[in-house]
C-alpha positions in Angstrom: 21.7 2.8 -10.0 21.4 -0.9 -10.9 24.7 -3.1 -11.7 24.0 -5.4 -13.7 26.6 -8.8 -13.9 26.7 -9.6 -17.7 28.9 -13.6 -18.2 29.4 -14.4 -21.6 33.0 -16.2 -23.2 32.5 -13.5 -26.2 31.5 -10.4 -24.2 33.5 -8.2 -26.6 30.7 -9.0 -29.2 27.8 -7.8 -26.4 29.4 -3.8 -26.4 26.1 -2.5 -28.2 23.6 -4.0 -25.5 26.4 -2.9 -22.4 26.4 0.6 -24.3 22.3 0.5 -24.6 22.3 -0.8 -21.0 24.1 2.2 -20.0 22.4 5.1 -21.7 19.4 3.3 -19.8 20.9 4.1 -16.6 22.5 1.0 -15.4 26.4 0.2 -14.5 27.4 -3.0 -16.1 29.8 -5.3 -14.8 31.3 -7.7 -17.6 33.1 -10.8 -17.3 34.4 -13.8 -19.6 34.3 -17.0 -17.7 32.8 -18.1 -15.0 35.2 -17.6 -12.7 36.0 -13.7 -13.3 32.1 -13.8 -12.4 32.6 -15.4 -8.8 35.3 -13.3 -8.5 32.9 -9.8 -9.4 30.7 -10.8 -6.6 33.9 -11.5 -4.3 32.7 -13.4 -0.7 29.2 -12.7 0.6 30.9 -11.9 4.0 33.5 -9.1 2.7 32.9 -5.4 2.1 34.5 -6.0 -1.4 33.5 -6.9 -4.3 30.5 -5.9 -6.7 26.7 -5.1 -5.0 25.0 -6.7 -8.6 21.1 -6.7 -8.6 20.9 -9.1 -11.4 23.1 -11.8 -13.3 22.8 -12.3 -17.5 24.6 -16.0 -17.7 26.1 -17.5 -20.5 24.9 -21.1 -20.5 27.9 -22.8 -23.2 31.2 -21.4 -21.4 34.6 -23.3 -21.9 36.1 -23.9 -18.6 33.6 -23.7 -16.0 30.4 -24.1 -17.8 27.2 -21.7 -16.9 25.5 -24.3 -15.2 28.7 -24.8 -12.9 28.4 -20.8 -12.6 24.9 -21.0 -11.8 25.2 -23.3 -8.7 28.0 -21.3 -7.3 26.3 -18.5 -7.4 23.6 -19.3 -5.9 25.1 -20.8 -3.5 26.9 -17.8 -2.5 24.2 -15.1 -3.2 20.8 -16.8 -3.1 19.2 -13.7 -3.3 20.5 -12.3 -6.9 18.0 -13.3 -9.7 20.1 -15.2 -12.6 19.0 -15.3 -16.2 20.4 -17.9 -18.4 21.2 -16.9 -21.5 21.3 -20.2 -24.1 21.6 -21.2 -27.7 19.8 -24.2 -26.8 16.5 -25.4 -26.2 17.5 -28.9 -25.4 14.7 -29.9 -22.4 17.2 -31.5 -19.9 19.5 -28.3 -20.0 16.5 -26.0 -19.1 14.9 -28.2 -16.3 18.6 -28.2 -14.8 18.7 -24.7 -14.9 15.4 -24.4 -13.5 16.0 -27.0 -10.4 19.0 -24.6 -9.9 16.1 -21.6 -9.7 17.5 -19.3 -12.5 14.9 -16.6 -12.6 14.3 -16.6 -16.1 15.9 -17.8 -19.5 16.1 -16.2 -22.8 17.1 -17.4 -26.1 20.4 -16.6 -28.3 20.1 -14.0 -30.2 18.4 -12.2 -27.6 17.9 -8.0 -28.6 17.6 -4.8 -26.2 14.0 -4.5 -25.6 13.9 -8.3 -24.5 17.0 -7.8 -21.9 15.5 -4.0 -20.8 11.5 -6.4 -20.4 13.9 -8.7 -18.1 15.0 -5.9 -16.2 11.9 -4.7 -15.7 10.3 -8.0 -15.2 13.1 -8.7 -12.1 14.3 -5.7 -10.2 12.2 -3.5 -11.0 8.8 -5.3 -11.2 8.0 -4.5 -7.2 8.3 -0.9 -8.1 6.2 -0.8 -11.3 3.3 -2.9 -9.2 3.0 -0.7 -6.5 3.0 2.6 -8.5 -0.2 1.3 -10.6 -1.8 -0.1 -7.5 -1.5 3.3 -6.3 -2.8 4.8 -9.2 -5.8 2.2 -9.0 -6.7 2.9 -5.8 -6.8 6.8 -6.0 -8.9 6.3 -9.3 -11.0 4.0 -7.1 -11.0 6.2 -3.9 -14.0 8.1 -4.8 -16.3 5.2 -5.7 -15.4 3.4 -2.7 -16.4 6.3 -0.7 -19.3 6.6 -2.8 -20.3 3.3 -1.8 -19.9 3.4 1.9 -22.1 6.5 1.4 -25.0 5.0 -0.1 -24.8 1.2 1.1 -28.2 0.5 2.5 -28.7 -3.1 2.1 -26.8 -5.9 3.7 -25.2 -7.1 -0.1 -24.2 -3.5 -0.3 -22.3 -3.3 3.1 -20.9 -6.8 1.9 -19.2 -5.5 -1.1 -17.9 -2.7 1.0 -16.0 -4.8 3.0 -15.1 -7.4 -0.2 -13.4 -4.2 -1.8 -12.2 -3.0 1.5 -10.5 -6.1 2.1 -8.9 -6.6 -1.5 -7.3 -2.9 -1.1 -6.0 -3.6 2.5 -4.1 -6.3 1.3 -2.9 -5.0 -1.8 -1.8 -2.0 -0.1 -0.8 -3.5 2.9 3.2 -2.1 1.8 2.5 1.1 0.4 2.7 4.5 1.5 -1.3 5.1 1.4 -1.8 2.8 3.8 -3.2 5.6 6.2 -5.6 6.3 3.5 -7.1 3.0 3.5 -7.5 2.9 7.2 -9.5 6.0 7.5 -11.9 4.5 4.4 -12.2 1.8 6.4 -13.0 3.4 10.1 -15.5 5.6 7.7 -17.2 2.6 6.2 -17.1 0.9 10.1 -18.6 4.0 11.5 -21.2 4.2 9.2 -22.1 0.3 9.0 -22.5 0.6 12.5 -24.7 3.4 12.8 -26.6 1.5 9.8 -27.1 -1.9 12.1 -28.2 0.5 15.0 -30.8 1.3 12.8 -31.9 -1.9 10.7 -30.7 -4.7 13.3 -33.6 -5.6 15.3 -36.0 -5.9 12.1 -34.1 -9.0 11.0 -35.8 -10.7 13.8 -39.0 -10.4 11.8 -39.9 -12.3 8.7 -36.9 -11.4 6.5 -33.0 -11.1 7.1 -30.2 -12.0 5.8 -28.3 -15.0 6.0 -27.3 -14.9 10.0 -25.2 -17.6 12.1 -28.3 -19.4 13.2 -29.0 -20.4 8.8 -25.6 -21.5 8.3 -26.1 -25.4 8.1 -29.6 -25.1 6.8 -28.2 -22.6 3.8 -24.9 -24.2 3.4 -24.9 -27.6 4.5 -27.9 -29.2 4.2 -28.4 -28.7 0.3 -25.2 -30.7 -0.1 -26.3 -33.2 2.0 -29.3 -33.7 0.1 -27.7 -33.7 -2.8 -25.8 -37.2 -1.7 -22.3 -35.0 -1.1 -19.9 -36.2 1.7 -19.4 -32.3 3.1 -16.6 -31.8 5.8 -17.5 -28.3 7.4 -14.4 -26.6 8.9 -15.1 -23.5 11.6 -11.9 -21.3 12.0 -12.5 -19.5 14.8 -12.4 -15.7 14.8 -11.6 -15.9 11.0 -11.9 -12.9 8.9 -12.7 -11.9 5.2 -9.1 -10.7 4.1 -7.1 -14.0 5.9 -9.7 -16.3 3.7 -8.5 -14.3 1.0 -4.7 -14.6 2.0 -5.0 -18.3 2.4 -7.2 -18.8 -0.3 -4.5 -19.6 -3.0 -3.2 -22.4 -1.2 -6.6 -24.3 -0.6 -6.6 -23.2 -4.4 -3.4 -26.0 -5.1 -6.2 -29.2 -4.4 -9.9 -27.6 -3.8 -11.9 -25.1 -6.8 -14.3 -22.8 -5.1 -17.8 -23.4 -5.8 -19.5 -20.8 -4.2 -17.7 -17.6 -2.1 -20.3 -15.8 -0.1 -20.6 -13.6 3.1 -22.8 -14.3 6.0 -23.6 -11.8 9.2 -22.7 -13.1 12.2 -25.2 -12.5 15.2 -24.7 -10.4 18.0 -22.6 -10.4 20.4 -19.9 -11.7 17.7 -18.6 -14.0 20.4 -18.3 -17.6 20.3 -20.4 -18.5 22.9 -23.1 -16.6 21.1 -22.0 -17.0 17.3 -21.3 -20.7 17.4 -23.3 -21.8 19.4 -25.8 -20.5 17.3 -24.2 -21.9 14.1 -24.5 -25.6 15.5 -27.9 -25.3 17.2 -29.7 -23.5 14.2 -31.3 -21.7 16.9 -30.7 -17.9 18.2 -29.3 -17.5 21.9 -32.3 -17.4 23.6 -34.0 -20.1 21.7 -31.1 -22.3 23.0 -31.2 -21.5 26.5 -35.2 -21.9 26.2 -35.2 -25.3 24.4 -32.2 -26.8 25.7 -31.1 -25.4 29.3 -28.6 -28.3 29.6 -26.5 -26.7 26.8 -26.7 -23.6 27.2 -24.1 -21.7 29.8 -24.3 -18.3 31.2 -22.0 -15.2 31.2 -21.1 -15.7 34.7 -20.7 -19.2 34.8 -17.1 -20.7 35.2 -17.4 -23.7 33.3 -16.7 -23.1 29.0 -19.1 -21.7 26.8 -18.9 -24.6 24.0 -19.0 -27.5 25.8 -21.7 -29.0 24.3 -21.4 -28.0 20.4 -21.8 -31.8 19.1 -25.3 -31.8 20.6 -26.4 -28.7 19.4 -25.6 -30.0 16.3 -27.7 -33.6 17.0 -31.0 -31.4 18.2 -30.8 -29.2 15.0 -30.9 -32.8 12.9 -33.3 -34.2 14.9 -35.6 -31.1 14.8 -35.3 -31.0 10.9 -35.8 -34.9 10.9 -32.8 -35.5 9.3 -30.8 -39.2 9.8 -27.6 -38.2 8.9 -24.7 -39.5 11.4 -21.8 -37.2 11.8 -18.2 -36.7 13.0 -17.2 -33.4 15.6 -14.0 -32.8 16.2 -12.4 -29.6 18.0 -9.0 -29.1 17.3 -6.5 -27.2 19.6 -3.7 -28.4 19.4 -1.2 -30.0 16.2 -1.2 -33.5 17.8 -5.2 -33.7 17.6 -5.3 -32.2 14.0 -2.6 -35.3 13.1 -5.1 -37.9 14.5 -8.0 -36.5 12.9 -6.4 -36.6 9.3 -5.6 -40.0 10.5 -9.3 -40.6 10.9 -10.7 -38.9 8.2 -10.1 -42.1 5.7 -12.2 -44.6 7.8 -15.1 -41.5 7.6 -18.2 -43.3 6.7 -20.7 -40.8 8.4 -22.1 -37.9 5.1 -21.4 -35.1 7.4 -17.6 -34.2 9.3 -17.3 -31.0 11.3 -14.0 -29.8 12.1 -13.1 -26.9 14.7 -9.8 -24.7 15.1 -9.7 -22.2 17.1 -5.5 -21.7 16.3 -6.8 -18.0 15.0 -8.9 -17.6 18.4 -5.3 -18.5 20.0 -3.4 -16.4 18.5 -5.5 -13.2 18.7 -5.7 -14.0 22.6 -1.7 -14.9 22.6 -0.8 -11.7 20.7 -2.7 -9.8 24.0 -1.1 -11.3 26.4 2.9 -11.7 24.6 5.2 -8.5 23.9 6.4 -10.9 21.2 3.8 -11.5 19.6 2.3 -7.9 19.8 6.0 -6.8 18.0 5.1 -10.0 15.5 1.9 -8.9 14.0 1.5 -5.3 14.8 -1.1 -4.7 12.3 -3.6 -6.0 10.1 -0.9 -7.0 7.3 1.2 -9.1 9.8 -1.6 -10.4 11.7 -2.4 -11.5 7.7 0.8 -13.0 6.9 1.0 -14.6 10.7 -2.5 -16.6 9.5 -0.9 -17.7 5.9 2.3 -19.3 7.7 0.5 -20.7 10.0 -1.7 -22.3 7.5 0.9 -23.5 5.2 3.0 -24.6 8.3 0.5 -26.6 10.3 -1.5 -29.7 10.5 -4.4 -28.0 8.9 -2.9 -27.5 5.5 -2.7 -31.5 5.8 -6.1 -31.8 6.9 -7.9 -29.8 4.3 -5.5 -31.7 0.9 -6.0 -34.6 2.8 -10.1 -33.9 2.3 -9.9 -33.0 -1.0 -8.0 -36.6 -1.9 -10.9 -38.4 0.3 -13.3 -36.3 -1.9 -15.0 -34.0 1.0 -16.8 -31.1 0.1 -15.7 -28.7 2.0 -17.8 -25.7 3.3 -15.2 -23.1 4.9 -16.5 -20.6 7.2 -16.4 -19.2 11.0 -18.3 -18.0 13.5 -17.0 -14.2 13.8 -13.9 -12.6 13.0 -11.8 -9.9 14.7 -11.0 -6.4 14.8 -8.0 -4.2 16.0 -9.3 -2.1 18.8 -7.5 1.5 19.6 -9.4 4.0 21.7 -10.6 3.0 25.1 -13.9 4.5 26.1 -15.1 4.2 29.9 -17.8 2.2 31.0 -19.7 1.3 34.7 -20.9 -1.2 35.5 -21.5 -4.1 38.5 -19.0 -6.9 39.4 -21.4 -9.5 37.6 -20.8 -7.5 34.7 -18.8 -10.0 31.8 -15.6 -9.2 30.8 -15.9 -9.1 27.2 -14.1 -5.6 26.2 -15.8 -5.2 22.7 -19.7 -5.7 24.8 -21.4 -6.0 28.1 -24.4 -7.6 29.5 -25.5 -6.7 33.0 -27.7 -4.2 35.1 -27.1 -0.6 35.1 -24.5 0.2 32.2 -23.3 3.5 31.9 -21.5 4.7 29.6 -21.1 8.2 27.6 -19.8 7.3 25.0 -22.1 8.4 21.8 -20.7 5.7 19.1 -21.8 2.6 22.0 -25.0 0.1 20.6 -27.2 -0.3 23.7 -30.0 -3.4 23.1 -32.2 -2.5 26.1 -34.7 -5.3 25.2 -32.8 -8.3 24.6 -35.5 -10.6 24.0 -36.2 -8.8 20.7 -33.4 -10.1 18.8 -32.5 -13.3 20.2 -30.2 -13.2 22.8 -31.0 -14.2 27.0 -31.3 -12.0 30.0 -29.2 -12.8 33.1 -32.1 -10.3 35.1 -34.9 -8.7 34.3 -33.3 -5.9 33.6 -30.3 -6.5 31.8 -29.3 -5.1 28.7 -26.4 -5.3 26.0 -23.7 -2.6 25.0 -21.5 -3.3 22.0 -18.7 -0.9 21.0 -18.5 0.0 17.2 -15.8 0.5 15.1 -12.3 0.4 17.1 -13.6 1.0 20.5 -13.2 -1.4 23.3 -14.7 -0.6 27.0 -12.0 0.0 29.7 -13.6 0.6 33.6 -12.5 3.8 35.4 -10.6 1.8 37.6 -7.0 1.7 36.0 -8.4 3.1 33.1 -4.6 4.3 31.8 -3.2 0.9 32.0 -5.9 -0.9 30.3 -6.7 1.7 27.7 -2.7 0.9 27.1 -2.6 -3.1 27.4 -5.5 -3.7 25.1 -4.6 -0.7 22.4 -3.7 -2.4 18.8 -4.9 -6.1 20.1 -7.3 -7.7 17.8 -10.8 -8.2 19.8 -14.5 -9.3 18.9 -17.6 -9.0 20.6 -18.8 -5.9 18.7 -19.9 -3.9 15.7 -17.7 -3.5 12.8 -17.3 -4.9 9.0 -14.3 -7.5 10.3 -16.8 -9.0 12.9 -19.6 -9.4 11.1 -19.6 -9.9 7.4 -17.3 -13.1 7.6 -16.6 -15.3 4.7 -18.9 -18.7 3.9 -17.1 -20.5 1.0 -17.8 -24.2 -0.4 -14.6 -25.8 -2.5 -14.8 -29.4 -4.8 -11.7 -31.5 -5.1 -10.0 -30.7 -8.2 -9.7 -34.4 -8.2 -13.3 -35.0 -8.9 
């Protein structure tokens, strides 16, 4: 049952509502002045006093006035939504009331059905919300099912994982979240038995918008069209956090266009992005421009040589344009580059962060921050406060004042592994747990992706007879050797490399200031 704290200096007038109130199923706590109220609550530390879910407030009180009431309460209880009841509608007493975060206000003479709407509206509003997203989503169940069924184009598979997406997060609290996790590890399982099938035929005369378009589909148009773009790569960034973040982007940028790209294979970085910046595929790269490109087994990083790539795809298209690169790793760096970005001259800016990339690698490696975001939902919410939090937020308002376009995207995004399956292979083998490259794989596993002729789609060979393995859905390769202890370290961390909707339908977005 609800209590319900009801202030007003003529109370004895209000019996009707308290008697309405009741026959609705709520306990109603009355009191005169504002001090009898204080007193209801009794100290936030104690056992006594009144457990009240919501306050009615008298705003004209003799004695200690509602606004007075107002500020202690919520000084004590913080957490107790206060309406402020009011016969005026003077504009200085309401934005006073407001600053003091009353939850609502209604005005004298208020009846039932408006009180029993601001009950509704306030304590029980969580409740009512989830029920009809429930409801929603079991109406919905079928169709989506329907969908994964039949999807046989790459826009199909795309709205699969836009819907997908929108239902994890809005049942990311709710009791059917198991039922939304096996939708999704049916759509994953068939999307990657369906790029098994179609994958290598995009390396042909037509496919679908792939990492190695990006700034030719993306970037260049608003070049041309005399637009001063700032393109910002969040690395291992997936469709859902774009959508979690997207409201607060929303406060200073407008989105132009949202679309979904597919990243290449292996969705790795060194692959992915590298492939993003050079407008070239893997193998083109390593062909063209051996300087820049660095293999599996080699020690040094992967993306060293990113701003480059990005100079030999201008020069190859003939383009003039000068342009800023800037990688971003740590807070400190993000604060000078805002620092820079007024002096920006150059049409094109290109931003990295790979905070994302950190944390999915810190969340392997820390108990803490395994407990921290233990699922999709938290590893969601652990994205949106470090957005809000950090630098970046700066950056990106900081772009829309300057009047950037800004083209948001990434290179791949992530996915929560779960069931280990065993894998062979020699010590030159990569370490990648989501695919391999090397001589010899073996491995039994039937839902595995084996590319036995690299060549054909892009990427390089290490020997002549290399090949490529991926792992689909929430698989991740473990070797014989301690297979127990890895199958257990790596279970429930968030991995890339392979086959699944989160990895490779990622999000492409371009945003106008609002201030233009």
């Amino acid at each position: 049952m609800n209590t319900i704290l009801w202030v007003d200096d003529e109370i004895d007038l209000l019996q009707p509502y308290i008697i309405y109130l009741k026959g609705k199923g709520y306990e109603v706590v009355t009191a005169s002045n504002g001090e009898d109220a204080i007193e209801a609550f009794g100290h936030p530390h104690s056992t006594a006093g009144t457990a009240v879910d919501i306050v009615f407030l008298d705003e004209n009180m003799p004695g200690m006035s509602g606004l007075e009431t107002l500020q202690e309460i919520k000084r004590l209880h913080p957490e107790v939504p206060v309406v402020m009841i009011t016969k005026s509608e003077e504009e200085h007493i309401m934005e006073q009331a407001i600053g003091e975060k009353i939850a609502d206000y209604l005005i004298k003479p208020v009846n039932p059905s408006q009180i029993l709407l601001c009950l509704k509206k306030h304590i029980h509003s969580r409740d009512i919300v989830s029920e009809q997203v429930q409801q929603n989503y079991r109406q919905e169940w079928s169709d989506i099912s329907y969908m994964i069924d039949t999807a046989s184009t790459i826009e199909e598979w795309q709205a699969v994982e836009r819907t997908l997406s929108k239902w994890d997060i809005e049942l990311e609290n709710s009791s059917m979240r198991s039922m939304i996790d096996d939708q999704r590890a049916q759509a994953n399982a068939a999307f990657s038995k369906w790029i098994a099938k179609n994958y290598e035929s995009w390396f042909g005369s037509e496919r679908p918008v792939m990492s190695q378009d990006v700034m030719k589909h993306a970037v260049f148009p608003l070049l041309d069209n005399g637009e001063k773009v700032l393109l910002c790569v969040i690395d291992n960034f997936r469709y859902d956090q774009w959508k979690t973040i997207q409201p607060l982007i929303s406060e200073f940028y407008s989105v132009q266009t949202e679309e979904q790209y597919t990243s290449i294979l292996p969705t790795a970085t060194q692959y992915a992005r590298n492939a993003i910046f050079a407008g070239l595929l893997p193998l083109q790269i390593q062909e063209m421009y051996p300087q820049y490109w660095v293999e599996e087994g080699d020690e040094e990083s992967k993306n060293l040589h990113e701003k480059e790539l990005v100079q030999t795809l201008l020069d190859r298209y003939r383009r003039r344009e000068s342009f800023n690169y800037w990688k971003v790793n740590e807070s400190d760096f993000c604060e000078r580059v805002i620092g820079q970005l007024k002096g920006v001259q150059a049409p094109l800016s290109i931003v990295v962060l790979n905070f994302i990339d950190m944390l999915s690698h810190s969340r392997t490696e820390s108990k803490m921050m395994r407990e921290l975001a233990n699922d999709e939902a938290a590893y969601r919410s652990l994205t949106l406060s470090w957005f809000r939090h950090s630098p970046t937020y700066e950056l990106l308002r900081r772009a829309a004042e300057l009047g950037f376009t800004l083209v948001l995207t990434t290179d791949h995004g992530t996915t929560r592994v779960k069931n280990a399956v065993q894998i062979i292979a020699d010590k030159n083998t990569n370490t990648n747990i989501r695919y391999k490259v090397g001589k010899a794989l073996n491995c039994n596993a039937k839902t595995v992706m084996t590319i036995e002729q690299p060549k054909r789609v892009g990427l390089p060979c290490p020997n002549v007879s290399s090949s490529y393995m991926f792992c689909t859905g929430n698989d991740f390769f473990a070797y014989p050797n301690q297979f127990n202890y890895y199958a257990q370290y790596y279970r429930n961390t968030f991995q890339h490399g392979g086959i699944s909707l989160e990895e490779m339908i990622i999000p492409l977005v371009t945003l106008v200031p609002k201030s233009r």
